[in-house]
gemmi code that builds the backbone of each chain (N, CA, C; Angstrom):
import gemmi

chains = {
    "A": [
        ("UNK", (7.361, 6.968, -2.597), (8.648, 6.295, -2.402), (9.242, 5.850, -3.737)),
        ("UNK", (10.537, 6.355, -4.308), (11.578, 6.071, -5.715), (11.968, 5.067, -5.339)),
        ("UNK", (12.374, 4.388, -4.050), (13.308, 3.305, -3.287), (14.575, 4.052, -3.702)),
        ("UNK", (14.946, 5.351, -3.226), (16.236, 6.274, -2.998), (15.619, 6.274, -1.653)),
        ("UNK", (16.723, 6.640, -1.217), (16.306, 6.927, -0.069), (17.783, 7.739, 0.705)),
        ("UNK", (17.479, 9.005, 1.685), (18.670, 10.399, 1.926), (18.759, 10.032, 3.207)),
        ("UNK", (19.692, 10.278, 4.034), (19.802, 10.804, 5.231), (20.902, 11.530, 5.472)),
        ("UNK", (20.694, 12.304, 6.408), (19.683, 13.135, 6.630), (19.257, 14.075, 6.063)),
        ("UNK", (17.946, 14.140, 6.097), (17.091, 15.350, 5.214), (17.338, 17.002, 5.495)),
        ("UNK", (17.567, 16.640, 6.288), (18.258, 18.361, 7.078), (19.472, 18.578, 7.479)),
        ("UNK", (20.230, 19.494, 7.033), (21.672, 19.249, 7.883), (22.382, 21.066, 8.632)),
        ("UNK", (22.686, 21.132, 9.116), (23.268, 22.211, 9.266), (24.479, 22.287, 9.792)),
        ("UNK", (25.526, 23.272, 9.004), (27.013, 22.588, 9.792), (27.734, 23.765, 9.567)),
        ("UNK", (28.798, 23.853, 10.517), (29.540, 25.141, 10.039), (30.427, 25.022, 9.243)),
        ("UNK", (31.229, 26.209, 8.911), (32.221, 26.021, 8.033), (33.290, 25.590, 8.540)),
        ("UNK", (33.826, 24.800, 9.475), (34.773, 23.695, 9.765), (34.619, 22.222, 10.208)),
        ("UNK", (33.382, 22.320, 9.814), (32.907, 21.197, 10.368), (33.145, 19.886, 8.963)),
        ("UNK", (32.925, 18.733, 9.940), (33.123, 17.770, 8.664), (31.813, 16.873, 8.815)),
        ("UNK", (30.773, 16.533, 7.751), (29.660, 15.569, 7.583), (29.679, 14.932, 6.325)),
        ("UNK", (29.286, 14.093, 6.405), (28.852, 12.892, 5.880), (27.025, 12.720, 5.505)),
        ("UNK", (26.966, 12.749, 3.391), (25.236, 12.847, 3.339), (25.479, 11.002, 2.748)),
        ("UNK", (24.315, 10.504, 3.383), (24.537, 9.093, 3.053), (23.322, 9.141, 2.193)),
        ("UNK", (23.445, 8.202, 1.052), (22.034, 7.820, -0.152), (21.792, 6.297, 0.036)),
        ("UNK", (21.110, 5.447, 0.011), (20.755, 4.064, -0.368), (20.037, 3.786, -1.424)),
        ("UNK", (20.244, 2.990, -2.217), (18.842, 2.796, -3.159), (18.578, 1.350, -3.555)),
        ("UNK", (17.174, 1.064, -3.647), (16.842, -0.124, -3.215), (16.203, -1.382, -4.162)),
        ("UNK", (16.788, -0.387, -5.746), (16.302, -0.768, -6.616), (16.876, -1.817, -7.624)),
        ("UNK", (18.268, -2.198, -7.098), (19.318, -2.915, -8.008), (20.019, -2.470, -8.950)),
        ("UNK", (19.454, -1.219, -9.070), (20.411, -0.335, -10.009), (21.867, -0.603, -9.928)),
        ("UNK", (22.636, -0.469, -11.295), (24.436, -0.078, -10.586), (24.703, 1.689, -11.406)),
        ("UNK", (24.168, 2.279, -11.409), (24.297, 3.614, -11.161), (23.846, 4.700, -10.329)),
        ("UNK", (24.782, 5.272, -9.436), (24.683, 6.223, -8.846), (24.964, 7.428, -8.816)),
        ("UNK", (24.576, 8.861, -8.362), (24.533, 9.975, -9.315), (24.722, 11.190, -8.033)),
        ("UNK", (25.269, 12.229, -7.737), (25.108, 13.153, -6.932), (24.754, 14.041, -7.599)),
        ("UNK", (23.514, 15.106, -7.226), (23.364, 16.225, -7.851), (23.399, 17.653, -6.641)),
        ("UNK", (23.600, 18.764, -7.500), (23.377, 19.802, -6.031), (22.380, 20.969, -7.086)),
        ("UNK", (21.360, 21.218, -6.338), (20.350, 22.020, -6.318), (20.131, 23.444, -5.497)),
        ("UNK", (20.772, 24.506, -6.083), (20.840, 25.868, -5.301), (19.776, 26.902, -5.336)),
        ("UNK", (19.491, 27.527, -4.745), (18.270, 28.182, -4.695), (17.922, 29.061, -6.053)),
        ("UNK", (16.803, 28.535, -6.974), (16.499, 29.031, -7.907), (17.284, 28.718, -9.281)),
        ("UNK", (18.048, 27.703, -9.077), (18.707, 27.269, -9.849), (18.626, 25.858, -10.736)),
        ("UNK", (18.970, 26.022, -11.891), (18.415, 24.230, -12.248), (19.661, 23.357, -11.716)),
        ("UNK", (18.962, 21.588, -11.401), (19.449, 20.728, -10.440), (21.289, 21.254, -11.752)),
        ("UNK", (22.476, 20.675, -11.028), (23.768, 20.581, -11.503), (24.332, 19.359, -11.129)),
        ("UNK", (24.229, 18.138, -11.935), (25.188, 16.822, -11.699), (26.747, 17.123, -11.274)),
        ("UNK", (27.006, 16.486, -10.118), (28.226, 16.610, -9.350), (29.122, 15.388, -9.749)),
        ("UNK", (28.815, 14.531, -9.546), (29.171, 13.270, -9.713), (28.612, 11.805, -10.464)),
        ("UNK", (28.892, 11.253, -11.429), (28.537, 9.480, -11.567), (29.143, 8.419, -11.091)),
        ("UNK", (28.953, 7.551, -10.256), (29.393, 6.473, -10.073), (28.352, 5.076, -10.936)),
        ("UNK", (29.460, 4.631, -11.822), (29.139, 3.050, -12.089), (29.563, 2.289, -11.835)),
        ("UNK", (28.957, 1.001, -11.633), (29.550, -0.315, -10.610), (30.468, -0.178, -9.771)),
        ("UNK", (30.537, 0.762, -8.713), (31.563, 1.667, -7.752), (32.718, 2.134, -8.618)),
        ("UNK", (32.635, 2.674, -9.704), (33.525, 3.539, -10.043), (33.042, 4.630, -10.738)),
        ("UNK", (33.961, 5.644, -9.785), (33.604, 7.389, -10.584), (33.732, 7.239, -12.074)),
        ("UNK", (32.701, 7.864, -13.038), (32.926, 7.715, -14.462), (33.065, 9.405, -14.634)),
        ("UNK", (32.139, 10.399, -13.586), (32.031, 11.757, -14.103), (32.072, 12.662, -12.728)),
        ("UNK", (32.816, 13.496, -12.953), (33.067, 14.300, -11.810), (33.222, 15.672, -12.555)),
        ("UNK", (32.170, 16.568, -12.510), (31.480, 18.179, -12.662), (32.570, 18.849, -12.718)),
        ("UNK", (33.819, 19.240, -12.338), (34.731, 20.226, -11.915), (33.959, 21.014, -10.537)),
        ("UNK", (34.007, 19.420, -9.245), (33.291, 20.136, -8.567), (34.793, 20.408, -7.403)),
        ("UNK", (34.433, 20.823, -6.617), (35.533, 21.151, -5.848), (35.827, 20.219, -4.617)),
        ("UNK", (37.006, 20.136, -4.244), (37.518, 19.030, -3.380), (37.261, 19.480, -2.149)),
        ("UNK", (36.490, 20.252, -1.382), (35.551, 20.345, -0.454), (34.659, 18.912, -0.455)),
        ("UNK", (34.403, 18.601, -1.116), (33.395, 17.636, -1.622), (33.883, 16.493, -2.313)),
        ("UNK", (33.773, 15.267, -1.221), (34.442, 13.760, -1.849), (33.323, 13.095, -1.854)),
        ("UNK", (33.005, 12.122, -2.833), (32.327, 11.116, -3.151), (32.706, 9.807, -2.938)),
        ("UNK", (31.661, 8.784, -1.977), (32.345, 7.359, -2.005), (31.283, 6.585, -2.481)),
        ("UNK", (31.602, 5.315, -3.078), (30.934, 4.175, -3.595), (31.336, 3.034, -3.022)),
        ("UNK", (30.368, 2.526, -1.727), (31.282, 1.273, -1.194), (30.788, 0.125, -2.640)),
        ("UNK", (29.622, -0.084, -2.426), (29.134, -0.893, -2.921), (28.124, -0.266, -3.969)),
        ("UNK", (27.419, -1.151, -5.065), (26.429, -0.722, -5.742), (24.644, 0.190, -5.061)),
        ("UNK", (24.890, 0.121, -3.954), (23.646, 0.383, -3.328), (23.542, 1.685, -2.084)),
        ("UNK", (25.136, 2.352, -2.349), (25.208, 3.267, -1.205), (25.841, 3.887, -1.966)),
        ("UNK", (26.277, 5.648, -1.315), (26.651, 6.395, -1.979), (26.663, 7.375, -0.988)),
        ("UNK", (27.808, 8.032, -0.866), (28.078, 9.265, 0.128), (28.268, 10.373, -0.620)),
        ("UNK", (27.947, 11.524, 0.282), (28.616, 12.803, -0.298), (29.605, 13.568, 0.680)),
        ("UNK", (31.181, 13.366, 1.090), (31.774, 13.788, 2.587), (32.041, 15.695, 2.480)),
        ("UNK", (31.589, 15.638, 3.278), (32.033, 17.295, 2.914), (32.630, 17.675, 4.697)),
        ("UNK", (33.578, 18.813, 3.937), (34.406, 19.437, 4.694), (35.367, 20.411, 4.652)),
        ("UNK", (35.228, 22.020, 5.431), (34.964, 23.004, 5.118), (34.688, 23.855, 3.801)),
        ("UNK", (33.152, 23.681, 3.930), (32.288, 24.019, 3.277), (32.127, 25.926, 3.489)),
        ("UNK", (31.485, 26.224, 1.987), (31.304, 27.475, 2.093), (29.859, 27.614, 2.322)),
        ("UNK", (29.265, 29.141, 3.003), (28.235, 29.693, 2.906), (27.757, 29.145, 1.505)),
        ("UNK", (27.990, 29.507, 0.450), (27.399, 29.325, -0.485), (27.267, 27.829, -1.550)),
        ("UNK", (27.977, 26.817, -0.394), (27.751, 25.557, -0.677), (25.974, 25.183, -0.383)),
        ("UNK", (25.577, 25.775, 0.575), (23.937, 25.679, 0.998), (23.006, 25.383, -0.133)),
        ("UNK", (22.041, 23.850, -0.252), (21.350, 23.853, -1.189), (20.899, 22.407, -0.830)),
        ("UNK", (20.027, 21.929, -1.805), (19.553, 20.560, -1.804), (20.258, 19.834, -2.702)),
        ("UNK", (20.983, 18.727, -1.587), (21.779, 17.395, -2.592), (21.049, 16.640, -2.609)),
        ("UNK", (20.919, 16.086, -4.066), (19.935, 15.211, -4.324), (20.501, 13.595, -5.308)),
        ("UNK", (20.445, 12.321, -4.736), (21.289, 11.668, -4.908), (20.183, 10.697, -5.808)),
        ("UNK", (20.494, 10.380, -6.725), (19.993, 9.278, -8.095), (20.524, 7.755, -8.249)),
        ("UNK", (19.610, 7.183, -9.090), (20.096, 5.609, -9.237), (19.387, 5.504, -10.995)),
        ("UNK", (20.314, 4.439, -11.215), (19.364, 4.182, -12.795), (20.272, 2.630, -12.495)),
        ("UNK", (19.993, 2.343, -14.238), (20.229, 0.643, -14.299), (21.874, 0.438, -14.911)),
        ("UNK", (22.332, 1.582, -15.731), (23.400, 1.335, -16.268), (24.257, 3.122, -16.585)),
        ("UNK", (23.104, 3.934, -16.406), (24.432, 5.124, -16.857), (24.774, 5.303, -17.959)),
        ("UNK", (24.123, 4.582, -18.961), (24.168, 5.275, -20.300), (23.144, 4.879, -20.548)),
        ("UNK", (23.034, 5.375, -21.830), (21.715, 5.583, -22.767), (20.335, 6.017, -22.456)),
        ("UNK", (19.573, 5.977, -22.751), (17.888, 6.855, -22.295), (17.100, 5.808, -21.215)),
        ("UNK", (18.188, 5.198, -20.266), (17.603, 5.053, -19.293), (16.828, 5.929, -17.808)),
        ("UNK", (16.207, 5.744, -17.297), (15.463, 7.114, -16.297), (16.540, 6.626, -15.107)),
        ("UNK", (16.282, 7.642, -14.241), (16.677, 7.944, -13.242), (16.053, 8.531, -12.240)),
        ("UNK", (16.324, 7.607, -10.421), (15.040, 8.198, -9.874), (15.699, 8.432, -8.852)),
        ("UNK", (15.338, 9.539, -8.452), (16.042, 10.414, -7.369), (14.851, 10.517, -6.026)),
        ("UNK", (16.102, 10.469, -4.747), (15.832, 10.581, -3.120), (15.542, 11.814, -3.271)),
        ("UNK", (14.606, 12.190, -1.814), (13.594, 13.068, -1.413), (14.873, 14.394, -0.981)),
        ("UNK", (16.487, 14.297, -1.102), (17.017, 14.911, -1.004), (18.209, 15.579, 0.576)),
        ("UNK", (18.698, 15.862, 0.018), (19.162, 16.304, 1.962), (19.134, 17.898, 1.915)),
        ("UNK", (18.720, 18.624, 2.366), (18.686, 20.119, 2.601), (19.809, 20.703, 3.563)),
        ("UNK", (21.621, 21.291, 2.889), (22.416, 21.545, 3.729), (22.309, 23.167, 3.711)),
        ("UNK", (22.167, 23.622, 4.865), (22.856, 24.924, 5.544), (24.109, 25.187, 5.810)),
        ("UNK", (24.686, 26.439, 5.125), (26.298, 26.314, 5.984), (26.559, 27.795, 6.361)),
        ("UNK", (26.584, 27.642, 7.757), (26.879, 28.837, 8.058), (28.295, 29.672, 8.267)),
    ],
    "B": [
        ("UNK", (24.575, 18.286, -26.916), (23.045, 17.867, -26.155), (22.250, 18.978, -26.528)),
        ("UNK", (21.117, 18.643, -26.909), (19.695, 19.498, -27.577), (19.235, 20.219, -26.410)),
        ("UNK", (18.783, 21.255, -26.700), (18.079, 21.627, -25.412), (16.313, 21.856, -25.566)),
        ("UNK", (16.127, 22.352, -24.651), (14.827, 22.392, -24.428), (13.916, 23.858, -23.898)),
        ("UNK", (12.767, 24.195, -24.830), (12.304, 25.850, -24.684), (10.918, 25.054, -24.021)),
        ("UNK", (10.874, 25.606, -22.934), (9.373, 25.674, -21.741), (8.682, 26.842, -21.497)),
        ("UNK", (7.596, 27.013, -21.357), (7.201, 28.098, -20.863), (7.336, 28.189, -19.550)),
        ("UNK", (7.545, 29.419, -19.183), (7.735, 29.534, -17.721), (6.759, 28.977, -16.500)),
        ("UNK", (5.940, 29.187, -16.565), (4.569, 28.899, -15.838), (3.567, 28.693, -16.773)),
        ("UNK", (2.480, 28.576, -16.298), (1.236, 27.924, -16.426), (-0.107, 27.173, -15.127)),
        ("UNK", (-1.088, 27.979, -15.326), (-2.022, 27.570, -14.374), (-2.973, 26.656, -15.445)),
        ("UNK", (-3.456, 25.725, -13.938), (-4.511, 24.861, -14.137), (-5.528, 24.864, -13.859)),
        ("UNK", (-7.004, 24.576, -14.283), (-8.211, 24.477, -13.014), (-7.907, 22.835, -12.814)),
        ("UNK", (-8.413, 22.855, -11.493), (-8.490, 21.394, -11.243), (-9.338, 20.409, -12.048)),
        ("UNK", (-9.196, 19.292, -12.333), (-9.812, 18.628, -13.109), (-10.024, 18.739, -14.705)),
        ("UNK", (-9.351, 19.680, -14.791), (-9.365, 19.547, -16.311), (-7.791, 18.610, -16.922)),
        ("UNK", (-7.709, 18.622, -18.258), (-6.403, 18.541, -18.454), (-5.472, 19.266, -18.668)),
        ("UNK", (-4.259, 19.505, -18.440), (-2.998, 20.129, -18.388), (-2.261, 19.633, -19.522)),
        ("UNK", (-2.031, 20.747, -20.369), (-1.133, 20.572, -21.865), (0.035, 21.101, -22.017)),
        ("UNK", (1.579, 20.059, -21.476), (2.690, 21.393, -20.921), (3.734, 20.602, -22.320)),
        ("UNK", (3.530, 21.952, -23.398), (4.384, 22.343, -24.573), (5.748, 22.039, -23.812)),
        ("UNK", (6.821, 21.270, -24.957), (8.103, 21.948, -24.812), (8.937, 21.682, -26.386)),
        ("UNK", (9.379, 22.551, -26.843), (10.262, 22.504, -27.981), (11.771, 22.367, -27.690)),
        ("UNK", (12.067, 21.235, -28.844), (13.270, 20.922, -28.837), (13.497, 20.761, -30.047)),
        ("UNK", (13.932, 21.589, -30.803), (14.048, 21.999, -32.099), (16.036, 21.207, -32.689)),
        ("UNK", (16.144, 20.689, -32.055), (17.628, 20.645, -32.422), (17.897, 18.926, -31.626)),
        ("UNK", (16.858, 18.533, -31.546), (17.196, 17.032, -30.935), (17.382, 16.144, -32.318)),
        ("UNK", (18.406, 15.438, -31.835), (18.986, 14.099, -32.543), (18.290, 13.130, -32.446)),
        ("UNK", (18.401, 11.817, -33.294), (17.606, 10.688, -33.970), (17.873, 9.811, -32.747)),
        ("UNK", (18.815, 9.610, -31.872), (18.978, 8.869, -30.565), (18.930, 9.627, -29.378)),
        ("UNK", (17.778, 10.764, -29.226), (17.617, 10.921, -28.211), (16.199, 11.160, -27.823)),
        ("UNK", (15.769, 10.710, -26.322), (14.515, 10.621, -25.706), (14.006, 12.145, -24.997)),
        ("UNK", (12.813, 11.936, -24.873), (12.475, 12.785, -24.541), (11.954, 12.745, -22.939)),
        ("UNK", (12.313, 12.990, -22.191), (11.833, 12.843, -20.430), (11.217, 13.930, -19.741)),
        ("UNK", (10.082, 13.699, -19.018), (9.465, 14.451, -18.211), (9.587, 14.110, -16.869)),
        ("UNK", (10.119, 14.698, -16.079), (9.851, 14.909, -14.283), (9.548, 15.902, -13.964)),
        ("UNK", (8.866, 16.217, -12.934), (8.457, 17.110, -12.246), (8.995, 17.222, -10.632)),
        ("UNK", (8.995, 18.467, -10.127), (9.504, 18.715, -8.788), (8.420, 19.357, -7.796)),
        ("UNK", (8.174, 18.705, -7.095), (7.018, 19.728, -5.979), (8.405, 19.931, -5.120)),
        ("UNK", (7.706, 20.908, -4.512), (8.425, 22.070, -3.853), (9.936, 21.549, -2.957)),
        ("UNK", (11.091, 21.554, -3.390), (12.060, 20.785, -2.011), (11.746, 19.900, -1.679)),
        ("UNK", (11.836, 19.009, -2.732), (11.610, 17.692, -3.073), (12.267, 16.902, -4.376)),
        ("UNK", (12.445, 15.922, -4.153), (13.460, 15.389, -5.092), (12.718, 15.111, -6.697)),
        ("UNK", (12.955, 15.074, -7.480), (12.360, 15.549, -8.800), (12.230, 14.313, -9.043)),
        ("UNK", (10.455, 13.679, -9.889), (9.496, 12.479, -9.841), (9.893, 12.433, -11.280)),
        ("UNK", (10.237, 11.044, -11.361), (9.972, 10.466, -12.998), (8.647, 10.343, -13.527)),
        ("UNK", (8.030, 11.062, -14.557), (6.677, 11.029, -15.361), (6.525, 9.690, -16.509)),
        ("UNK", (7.607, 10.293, -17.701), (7.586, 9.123, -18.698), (8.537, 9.928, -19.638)),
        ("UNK", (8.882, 8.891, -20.601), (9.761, 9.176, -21.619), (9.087, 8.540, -22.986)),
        ("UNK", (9.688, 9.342, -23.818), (9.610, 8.527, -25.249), (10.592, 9.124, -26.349)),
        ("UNK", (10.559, 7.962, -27.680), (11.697, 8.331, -28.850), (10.834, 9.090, -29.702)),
        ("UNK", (9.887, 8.450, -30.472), (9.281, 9.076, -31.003), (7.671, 8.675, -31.202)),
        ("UNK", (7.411, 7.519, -30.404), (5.835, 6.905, -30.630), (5.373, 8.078, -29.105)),
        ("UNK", (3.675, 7.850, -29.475), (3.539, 8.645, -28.347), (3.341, 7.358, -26.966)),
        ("UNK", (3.230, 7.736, -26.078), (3.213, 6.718, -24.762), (2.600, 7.512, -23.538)),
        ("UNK", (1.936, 6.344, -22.949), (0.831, 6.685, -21.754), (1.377, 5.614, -20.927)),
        ("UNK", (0.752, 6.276, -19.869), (1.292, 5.681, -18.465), (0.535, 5.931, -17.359)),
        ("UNK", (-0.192, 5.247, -16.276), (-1.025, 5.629, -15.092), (-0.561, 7.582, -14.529)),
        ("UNK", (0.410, 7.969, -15.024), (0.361, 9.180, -14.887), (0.033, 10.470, -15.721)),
        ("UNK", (0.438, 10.160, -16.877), (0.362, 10.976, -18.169), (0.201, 10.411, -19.061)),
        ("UNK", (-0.138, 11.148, -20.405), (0.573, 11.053, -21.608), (1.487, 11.843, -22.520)),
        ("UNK", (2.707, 11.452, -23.127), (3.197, 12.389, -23.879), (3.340, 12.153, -25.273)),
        ("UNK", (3.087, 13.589, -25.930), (2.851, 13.682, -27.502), (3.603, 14.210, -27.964)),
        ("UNK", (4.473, 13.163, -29.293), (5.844, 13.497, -29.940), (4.871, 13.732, -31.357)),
        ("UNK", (5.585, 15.112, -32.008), (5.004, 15.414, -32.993), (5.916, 14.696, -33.975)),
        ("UNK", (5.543, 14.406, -35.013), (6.270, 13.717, -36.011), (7.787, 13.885, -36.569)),
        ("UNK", (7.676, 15.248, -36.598), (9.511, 15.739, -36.532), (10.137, 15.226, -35.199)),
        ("UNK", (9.316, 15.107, -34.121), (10.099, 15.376, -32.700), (10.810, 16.610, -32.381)),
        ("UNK", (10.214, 17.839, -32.689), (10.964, 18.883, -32.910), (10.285, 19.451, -31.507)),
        ("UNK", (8.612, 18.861, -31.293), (8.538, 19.380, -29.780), (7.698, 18.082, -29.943)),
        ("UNK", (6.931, 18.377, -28.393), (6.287, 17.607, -27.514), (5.622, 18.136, -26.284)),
        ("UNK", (4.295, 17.373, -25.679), (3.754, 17.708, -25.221), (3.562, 17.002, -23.768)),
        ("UNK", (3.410, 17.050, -22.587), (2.715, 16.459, -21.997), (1.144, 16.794, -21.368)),
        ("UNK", (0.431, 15.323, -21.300), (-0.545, 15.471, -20.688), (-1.367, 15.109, -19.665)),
        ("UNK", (-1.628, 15.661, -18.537), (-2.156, 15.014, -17.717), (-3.669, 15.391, -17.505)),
        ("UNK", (-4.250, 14.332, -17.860), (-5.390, 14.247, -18.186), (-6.433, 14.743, -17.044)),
        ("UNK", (-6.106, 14.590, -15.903), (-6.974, 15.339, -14.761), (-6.145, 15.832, -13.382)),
        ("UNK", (-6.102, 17.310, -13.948), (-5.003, 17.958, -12.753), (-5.868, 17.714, -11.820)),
        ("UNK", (-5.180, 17.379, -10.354), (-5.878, 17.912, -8.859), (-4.346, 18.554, -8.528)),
        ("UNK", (-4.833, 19.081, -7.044), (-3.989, 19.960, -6.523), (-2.541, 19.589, -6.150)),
        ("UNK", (-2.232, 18.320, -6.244), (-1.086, 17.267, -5.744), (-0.398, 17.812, -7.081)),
        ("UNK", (-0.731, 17.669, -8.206), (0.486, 18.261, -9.201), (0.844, 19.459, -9.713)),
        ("UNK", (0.403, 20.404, -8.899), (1.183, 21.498, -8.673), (2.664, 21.685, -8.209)),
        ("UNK", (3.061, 21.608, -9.260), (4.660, 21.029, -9.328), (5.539, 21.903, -10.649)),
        ("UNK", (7.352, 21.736, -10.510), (8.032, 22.593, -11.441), (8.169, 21.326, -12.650)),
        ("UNK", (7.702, 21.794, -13.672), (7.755, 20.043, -14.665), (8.908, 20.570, -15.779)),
        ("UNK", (9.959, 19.309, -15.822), (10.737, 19.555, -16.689), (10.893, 19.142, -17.895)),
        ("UNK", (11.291, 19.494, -19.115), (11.152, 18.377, -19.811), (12.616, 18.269, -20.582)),
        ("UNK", (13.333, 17.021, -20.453), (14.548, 17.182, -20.720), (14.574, 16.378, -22.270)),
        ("UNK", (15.784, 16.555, -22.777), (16.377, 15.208, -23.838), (17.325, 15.228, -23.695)),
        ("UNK", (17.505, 13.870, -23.798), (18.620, 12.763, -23.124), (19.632, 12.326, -24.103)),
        ("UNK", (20.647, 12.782, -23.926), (22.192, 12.249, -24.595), (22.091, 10.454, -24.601)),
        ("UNK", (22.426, 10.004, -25.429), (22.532, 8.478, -25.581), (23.645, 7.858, -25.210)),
        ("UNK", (24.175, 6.654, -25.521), (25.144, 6.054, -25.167), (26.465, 6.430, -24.615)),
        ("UNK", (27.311, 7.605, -25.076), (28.513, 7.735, -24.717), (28.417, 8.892, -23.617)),
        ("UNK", (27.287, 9.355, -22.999), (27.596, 9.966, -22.056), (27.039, 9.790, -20.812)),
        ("UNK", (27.459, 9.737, -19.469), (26.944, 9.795, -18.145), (25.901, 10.129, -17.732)),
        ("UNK", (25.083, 10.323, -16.979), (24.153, 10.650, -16.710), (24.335, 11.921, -17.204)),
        ("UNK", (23.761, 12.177, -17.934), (23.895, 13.553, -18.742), (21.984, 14.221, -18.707)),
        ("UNK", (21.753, 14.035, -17.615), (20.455, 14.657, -17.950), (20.569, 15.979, -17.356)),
        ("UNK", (20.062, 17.170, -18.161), (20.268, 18.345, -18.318), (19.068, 19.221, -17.723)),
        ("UNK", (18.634, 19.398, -16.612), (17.363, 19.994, -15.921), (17.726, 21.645, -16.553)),
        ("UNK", (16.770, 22.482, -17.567), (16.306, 23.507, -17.345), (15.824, 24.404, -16.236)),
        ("UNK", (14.748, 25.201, -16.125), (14.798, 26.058, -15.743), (12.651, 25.345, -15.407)),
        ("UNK", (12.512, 24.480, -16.213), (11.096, 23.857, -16.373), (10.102, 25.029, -16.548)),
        ("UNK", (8.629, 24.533, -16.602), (7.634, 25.206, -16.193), (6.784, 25.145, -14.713)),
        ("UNK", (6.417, 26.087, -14.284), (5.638, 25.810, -12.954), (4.423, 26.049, -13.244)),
        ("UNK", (3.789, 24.718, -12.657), (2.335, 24.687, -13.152), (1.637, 24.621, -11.166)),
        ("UNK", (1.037, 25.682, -11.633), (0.205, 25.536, -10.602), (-1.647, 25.068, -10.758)),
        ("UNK", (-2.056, 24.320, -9.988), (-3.674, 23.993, -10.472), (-4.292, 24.500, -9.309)),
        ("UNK", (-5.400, 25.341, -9.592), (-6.097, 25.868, -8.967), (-7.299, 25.317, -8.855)),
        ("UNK", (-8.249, 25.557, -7.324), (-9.489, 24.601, -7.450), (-10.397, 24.955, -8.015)),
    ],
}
model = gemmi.Model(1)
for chain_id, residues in chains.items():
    chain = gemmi.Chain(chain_id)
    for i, (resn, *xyz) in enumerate(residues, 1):
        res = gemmi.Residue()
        res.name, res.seqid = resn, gemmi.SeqId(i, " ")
        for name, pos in zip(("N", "CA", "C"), xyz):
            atom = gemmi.Atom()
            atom.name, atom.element = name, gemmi.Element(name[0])
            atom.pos, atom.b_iso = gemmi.Position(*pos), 0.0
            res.add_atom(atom)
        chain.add_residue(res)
    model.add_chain(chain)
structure = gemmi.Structure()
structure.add_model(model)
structure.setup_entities()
């Protein structure tokens, strides 16, 4: 246990469908992090949020919105998604978002899109 | 941001120690060096970091050669649980975001 923590770990959805990947983390951190992990591929940072505000956003595509209610949650909303969106999102926390602080990442959510 | 040369794989026997090289020939004076590892579809485990002293930890140890040009990690008694993809990154400092940069790692498998 990182105290990240995913739900849900499995998802499967079609391509018109709309879901919601929720992260918690339980560590007091105020950074939060989306990453997406494709098959055989190294992890790719999607998003940073610090103290609920976006600082870094990938040139990922607006299929894919990010929310920060608070310091301790973190969504990933997606909606119509491609086949080749399919992969493991994997959502992070650290203490501040800069400098050579670590970062510890949830067990992940595994999306299918058919 | 510096990058980082791994070998692709690497096997273990169990119980011995595991010595996983990585060169970073082009790292800067403010940046760390980080190891995580990934078992299989699973979210990738923090090991340890360092600048340039070496440092141990109930999991490993890692060895910064005096340039910091590479580094080593070590885990002193593989069992079969760390059969895992281990990465070893370096870390951008202050002015950038989570900027940690996952390679391509090594996969170490330990055999019994």
């Amino acid at each position: 246990e990182t105290g990240v923590t995913q739900t849900p770990r499995h998802l499967v959805m079609g391509m018109t469908n709309k879901k919601s990947l929720k992260c918690e983390q339980h560590l007091g951190h105020n950074a939060m992090y989306w990453y997406k992990q494709s098959a055989k591929k190294p992890l790719e940072l999607m998003f940073v949020y610090s103290l609920e505000e976006r600082v870094e956003n990938n040139s990922v595509p607006s299929r894919f919105s990010p929310e920060c209610p608070n310091s301790s949650h973190l969504f990933l909303h997606l909606h119509t998604l491609q086949p080749e969106d399919s992969a493991l999102y994997l959502c992070a926390s650290s203490q501040d978002g800069l400098g050579g602080e670590t970062q510890y990442f949830g067990p992940g959510t595994r999306l299918l899109v058919l | 941001d510096a990058k980082t040369t791994q070998p692709p794989s690497m096997d273990c026997a169990e119980g011995r120690a595991a010595n996983l090289p990585c060169n970073h020939s082009t790292i800067s004076g403010n940046e760390y060096v980080y190891w995580y590892r990934q078992i299989h579809s699973q979210g990738p485990q923090y090991i340890i970091h360092g600048l340039k002293n070496n440092e141990t930890n109930e999991m490993a140890s890692l060895i910064i050669t005096e340039d910091r040009k590479s580094s080593t990690l070590i885990l002193p008694h593989a069992t079969l649980r760390d059969t895992a993809v281990y990465y070893c990154i370096v870390r951008v400092s202050t002015d950038s975001w989570g900027k940690f940069q996952f390679g391509a790692g090594t996969q170490v498998v330990v055999t019994p």
